[in-house]
TORKOL-4160 file (C-alpha; in steps of 0.2 Angstrom, whole numbers, padded with zeros to 4 digits, m for minus):
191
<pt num="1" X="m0060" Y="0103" Z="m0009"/>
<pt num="2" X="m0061" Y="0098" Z="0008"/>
<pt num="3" X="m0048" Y="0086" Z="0016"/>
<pt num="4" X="m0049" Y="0069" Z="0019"/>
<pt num="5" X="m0049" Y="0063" Z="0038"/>
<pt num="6" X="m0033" Y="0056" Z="0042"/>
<pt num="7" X="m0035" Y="0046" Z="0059"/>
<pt num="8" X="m0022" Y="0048" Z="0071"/>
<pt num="9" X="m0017" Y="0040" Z="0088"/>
<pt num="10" X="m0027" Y="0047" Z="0104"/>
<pt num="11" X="m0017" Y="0055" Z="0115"/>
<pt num="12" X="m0026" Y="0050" Z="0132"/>
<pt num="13" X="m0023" Y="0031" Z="0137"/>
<pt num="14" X="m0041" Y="0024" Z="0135"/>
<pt num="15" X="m0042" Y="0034" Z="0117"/>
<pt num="16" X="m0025" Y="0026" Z="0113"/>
<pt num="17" X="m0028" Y="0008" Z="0118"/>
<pt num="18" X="m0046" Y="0010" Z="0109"/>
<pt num="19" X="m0038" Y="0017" Z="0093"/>
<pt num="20" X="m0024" Y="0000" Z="0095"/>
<pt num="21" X="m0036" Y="m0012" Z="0097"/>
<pt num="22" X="m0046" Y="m0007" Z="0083"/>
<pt num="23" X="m0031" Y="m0005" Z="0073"/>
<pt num="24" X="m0025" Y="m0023" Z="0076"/>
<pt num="25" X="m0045" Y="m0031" Z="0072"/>
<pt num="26" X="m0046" Y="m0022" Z="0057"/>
<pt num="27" X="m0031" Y="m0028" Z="0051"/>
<pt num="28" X="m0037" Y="m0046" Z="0057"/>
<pt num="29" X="m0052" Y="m0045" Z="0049"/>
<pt num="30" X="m0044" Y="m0036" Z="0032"/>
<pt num="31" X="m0032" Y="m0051" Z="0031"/>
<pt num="32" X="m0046" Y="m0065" Z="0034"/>
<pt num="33" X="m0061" Y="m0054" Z="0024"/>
<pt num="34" X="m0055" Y="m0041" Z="0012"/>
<pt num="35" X="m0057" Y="m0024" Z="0012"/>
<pt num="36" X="m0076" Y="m0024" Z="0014"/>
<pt num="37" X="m0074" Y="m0035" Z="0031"/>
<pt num="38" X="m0087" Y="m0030" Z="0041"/>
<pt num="39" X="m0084" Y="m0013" Z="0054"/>
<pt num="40" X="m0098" Y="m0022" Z="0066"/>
<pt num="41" X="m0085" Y="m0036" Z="0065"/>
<pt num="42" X="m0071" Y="m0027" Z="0066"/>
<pt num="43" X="m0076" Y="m0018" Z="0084"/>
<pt num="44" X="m0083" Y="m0032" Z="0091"/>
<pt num="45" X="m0064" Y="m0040" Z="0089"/>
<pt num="46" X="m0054" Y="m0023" Z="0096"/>
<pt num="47" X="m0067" Y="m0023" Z="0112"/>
<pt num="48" X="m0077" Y="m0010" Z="0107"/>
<pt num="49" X="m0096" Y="m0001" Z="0102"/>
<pt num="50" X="m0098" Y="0002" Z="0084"/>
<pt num="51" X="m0098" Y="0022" Z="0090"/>
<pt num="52" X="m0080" Y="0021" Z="0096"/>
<pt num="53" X="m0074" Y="0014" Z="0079"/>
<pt num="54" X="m0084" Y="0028" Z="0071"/>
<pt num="55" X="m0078" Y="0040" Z="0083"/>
<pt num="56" X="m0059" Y="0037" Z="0078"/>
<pt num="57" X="m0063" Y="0033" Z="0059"/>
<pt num="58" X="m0078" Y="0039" Z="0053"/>
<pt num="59" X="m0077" Y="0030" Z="0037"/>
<pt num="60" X="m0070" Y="0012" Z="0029"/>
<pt num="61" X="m0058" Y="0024" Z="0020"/>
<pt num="62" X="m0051" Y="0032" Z="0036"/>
<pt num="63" X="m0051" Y="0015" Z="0045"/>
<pt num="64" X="m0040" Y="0007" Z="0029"/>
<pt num="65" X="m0027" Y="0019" Z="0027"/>
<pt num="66" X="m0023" Y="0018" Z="0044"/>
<pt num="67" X="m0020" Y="0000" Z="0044"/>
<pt num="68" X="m0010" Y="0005" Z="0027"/>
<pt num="69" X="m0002" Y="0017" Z="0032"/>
<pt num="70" X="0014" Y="0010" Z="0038"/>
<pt num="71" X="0015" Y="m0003" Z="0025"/>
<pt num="72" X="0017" Y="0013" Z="0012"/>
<pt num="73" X="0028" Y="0024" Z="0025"/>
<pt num="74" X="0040" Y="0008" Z="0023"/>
<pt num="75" X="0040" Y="0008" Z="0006"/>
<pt num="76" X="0047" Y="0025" Z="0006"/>
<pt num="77" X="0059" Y="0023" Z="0019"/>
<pt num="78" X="0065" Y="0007" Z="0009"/>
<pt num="79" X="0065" Y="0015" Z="m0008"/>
<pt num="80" X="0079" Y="0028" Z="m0001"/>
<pt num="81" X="0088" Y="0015" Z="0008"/>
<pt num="82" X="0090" Y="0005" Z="m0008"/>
<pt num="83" X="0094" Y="0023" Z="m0015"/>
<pt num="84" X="0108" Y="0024" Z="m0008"/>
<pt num="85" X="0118" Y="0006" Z="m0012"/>
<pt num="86" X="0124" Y="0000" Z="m0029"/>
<pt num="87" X="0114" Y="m0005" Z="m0045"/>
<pt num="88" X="0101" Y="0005" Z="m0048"/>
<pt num="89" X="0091" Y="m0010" Z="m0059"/>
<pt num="90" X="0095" Y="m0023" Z="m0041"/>
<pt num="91" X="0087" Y="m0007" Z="m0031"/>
<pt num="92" X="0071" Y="m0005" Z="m0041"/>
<pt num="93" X="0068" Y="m0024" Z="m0041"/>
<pt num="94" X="0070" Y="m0027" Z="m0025"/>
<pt num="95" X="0058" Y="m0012" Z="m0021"/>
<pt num="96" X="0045" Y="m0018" Z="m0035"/>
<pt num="97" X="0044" Y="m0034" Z="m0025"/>
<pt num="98" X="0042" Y="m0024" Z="m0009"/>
<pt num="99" X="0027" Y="m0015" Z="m0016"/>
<pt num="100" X="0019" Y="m0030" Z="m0024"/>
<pt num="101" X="0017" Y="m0036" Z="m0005"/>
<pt num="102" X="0013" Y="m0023" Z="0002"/>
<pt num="103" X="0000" Y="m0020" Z="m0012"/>
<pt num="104" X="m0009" Y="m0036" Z="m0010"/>
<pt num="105" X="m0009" Y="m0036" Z="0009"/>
<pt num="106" X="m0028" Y="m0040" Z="0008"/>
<pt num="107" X="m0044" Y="m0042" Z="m0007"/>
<pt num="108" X="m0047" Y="m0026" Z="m0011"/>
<pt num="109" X="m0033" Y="m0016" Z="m0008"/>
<pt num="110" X="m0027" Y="m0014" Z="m0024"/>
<pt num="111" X="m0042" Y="m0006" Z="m0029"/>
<pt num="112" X="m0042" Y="0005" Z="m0014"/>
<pt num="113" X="m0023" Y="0011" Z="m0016"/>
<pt num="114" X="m0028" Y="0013" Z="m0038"/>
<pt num="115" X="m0040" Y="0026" Z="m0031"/>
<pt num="116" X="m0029" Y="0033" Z="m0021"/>
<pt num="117" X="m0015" Y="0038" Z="m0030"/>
<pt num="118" X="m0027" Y="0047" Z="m0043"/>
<pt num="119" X="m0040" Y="0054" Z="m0031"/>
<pt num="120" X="m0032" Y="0067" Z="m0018"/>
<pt num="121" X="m0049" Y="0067" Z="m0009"/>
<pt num="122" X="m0045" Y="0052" Z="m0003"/>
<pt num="123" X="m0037" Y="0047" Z="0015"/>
<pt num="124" X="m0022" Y="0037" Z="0008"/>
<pt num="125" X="m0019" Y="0052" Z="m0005"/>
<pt num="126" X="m0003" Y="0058" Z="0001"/>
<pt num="127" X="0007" Y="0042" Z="0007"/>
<pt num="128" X="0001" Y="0035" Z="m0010"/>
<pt num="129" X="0009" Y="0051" Z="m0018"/>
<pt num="130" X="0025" Y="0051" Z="m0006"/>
<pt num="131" X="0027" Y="0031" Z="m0009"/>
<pt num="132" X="0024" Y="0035" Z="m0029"/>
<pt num="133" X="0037" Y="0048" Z="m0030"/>
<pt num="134" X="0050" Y="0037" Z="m0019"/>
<pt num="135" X="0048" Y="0023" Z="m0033"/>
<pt num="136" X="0049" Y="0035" Z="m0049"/>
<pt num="137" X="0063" Y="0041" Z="m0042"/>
<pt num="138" X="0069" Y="0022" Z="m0042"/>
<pt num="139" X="0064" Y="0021" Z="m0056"/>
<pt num="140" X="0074" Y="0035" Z="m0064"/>
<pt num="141" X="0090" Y="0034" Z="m0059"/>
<pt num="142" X="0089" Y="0015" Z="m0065"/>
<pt num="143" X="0086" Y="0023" Z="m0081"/>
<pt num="144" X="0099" Y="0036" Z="m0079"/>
<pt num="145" X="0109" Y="0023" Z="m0078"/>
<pt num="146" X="0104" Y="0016" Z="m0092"/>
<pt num="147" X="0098" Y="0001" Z="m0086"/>
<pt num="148" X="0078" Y="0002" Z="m0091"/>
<pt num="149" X="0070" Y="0009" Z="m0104"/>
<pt num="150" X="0070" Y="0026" Z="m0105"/>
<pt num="151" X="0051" Y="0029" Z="m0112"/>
<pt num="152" X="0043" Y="0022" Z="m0095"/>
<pt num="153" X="0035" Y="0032" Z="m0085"/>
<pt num="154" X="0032" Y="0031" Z="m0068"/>
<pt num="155" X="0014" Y="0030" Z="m0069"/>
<pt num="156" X="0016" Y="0015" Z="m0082"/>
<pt num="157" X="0029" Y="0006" Z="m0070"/>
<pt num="158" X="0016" Y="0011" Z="m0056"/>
<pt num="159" X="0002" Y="0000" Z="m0069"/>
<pt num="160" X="0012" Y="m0016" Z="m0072"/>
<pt num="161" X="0014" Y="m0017" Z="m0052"/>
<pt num="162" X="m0004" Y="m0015" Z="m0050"/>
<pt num="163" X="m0007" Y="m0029" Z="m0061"/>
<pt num="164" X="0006" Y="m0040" Z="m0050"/>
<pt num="165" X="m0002" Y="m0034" Z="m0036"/>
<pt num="166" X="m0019" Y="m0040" Z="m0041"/>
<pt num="167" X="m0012" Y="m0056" Z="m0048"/>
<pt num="168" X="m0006" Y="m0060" Z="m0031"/>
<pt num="169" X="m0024" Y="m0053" Z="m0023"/>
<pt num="170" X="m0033" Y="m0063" Z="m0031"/>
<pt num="171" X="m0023" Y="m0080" Z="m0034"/>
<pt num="172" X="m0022" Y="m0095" Z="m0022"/>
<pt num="173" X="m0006" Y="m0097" Z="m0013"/>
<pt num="174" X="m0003" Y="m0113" Z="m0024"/>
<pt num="175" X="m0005" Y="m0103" Z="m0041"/>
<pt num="176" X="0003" Y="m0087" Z="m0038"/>
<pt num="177" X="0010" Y="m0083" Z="m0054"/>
<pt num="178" X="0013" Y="m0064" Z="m0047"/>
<pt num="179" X="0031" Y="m0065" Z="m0043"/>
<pt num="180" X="0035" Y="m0071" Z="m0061"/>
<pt num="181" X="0025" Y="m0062" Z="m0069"/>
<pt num="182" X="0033" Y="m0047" Z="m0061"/>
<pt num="183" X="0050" Y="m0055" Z="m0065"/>
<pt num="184" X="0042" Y="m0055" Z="m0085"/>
<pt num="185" X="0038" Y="m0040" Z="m0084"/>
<pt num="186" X="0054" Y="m0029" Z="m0076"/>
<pt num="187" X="0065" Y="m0040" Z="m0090"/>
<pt num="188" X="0054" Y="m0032" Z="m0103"/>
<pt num="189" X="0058" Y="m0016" Z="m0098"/>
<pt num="190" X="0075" Y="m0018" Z="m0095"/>
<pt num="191" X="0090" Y="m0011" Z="m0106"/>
């Protein structure tokens, strides 16, 4: 199976600010347009031509993940930081809510992560693994300590924060029912 291109920061000055600038429009223009935002619209607010986009991310797939990508390296890094503090069932909540954010950064992206996690020829393959594997293990030393039910699997946790997640995509600011229903959720699994 060939591998996925993963975009990566130019080296040389003008490659660098190019790659920046395309970065911080696509983000602009996910946040304001969803994951189908426009890539003509998207180089036209870093600066650039429509080749130079192409040039650094040759697909829409490429082009998300890398505005992704440090949203998911963080969930990692915080799932070990939480790791290490007290209650296992207080660290896996506060994570859960972490990852709901995260997860609904912009329309679309919950889709886009869904594929992810189950599709390894995809650009966000291995942060999605990486960020799943930081969160089941969350998840089972909060059953360890018998604080959740010990019948969830990962994958299932991994379902009920995709349905937050897409609750909070899709809702308006005013009728986000995400966070409770996340709250609903988590007491149903708990011990």
């Amino acid at each position: 199976m060939p591998h996925p291109h993963i975009a990566r920061r130019p080296k040389r000055a003008d490659g660098a600010r190019n790659y920046d600038a395309i970065l911080g429009a696509a983000r602009r223009a996910f946040e304001r347009d969803g994951a189908e935002a426009s890539l003509e619209d998207v180089a036209s607010g870093a600066g650039v031509a429509i080749g130079t986009l192409y040039r650094h991310f040759p697909s829409r797939a490429s082009l998300v993940e890398a505005t992704t990508r440090d949203g998911l390296s963080l969930l990692v890094d915080r799932a070990e930081e939480l790791s290490a503090g007290g209650d296992p069932l207080a660290a896996l909540t506060a994570w859960t809510d972490d990852a709901v954010r995260h997860f609904s950064t912009f329309r679309g992206l919950v889709g886009i992560l869904t594929q992810s996690w189950y599709d390894e020829g995809t650009p966000s393959h291995t942060m999605c693994d990486a960020m799943h594997r930081s969160g089941a293990g969350l998840l089972r030393a909060a059953q360890a300590a018998g604080r959740i039910r010990a019948d969830l699997t990962p994958d299932e946790l991994f379902d009920i924060l995709l349905a937050a997640a897409w609750l909070r995509e899709n809702a308006t600011p005013e009728r986000d029912g995400s966070a409770r229903f996340l709250v609903h959720a988590l007491e149903g699994i708990a011990v």
